[in-house]
C-alpha positions as CSV (number, residue, x, y, z in Angstrom):
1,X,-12.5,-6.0,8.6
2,X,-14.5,-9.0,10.2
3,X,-13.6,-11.1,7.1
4,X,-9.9,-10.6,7.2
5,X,-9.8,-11.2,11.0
6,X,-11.9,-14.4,10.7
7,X,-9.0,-15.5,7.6
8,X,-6.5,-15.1,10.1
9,X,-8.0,-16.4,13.3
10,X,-8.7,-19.6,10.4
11,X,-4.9,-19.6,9.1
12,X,-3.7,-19.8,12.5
13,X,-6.1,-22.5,13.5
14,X,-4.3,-24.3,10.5
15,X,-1.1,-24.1,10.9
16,X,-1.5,-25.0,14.6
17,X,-3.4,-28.0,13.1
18,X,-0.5,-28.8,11.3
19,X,2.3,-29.2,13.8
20,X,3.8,-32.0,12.7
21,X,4.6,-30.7,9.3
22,X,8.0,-28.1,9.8
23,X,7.3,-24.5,9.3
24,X,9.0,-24.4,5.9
25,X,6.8,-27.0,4.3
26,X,3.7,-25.2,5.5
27,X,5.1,-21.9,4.1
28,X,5.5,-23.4,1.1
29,X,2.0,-24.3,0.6
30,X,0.9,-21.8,1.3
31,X,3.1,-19.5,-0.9
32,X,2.5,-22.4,-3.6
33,X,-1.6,-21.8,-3.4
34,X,-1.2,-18.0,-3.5
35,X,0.4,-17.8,-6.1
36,X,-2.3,-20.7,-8.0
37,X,-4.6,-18.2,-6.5
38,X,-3.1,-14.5,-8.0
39,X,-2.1,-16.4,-11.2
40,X,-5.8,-17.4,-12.0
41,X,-7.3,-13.9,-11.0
42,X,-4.5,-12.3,-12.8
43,X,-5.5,-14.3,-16.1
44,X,-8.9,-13.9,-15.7
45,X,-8.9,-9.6,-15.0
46,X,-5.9,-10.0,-17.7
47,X,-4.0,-7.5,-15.9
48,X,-0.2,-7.4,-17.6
49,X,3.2,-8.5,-15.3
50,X,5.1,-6.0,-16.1
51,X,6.7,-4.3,-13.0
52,X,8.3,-1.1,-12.7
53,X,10.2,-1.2,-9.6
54,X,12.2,-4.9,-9.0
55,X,14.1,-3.4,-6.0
56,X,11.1,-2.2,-4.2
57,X,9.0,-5.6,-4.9
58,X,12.1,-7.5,-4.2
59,X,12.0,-6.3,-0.9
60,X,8.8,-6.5,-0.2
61,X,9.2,-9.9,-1.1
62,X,11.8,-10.8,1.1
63,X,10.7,-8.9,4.1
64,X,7.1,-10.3,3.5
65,X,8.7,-13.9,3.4
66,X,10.3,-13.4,6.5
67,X,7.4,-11.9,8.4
68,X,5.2,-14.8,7.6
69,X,7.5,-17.4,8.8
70,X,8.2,-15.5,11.9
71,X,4.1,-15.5,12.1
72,X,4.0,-19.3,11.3
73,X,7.3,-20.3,13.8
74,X,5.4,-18.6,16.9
75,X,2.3,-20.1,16.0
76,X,3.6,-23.3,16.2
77,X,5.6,-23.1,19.3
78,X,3.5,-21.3,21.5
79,X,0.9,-23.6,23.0
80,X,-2.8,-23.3,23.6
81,X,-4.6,-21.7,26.4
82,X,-5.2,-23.8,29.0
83,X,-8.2,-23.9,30.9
């Protein structure tokens, strides 16, 4: 639980880093890297692509797509804390 707080408080540190880049090229990096990521764990365990339900990973898909650029837009427009 720690860990996957600390990834996210770390992603968001990033892509607030990254303001000047728009949200879409961010999003794509970091889809692009995921899926570098899955691709070489997938090899390596040599676990078989073969799903059964395309509607239901479609959607996740697309409503997994969307959430993250919602997360990434409000990161990037909503300013820091000040003190």
């Amino acid at each position: 639980m720690s860990a996957a707080a600390f990834s996210y408080a770390l992603i968001a540190a990033v892509v607030k880093a990254l303001h000047g880049l728009p949200v879409f090229e961010i999003l794509f990096f970091r889809s692009f890297f995921g899926l570098l990521w899955m691709t070489i764990v997938m090899l390596y365990r040599k676990v078989p692509l073969n799903p059964i339900n395309y509607i239901g990973l479609t959607a996740r898909g697309i409503t997994g797509f969307i959430a993250v650029l919602f997360y990434y837009v409000a990161l990037t427009n909503i300013p820091l804390a000040e003190t």
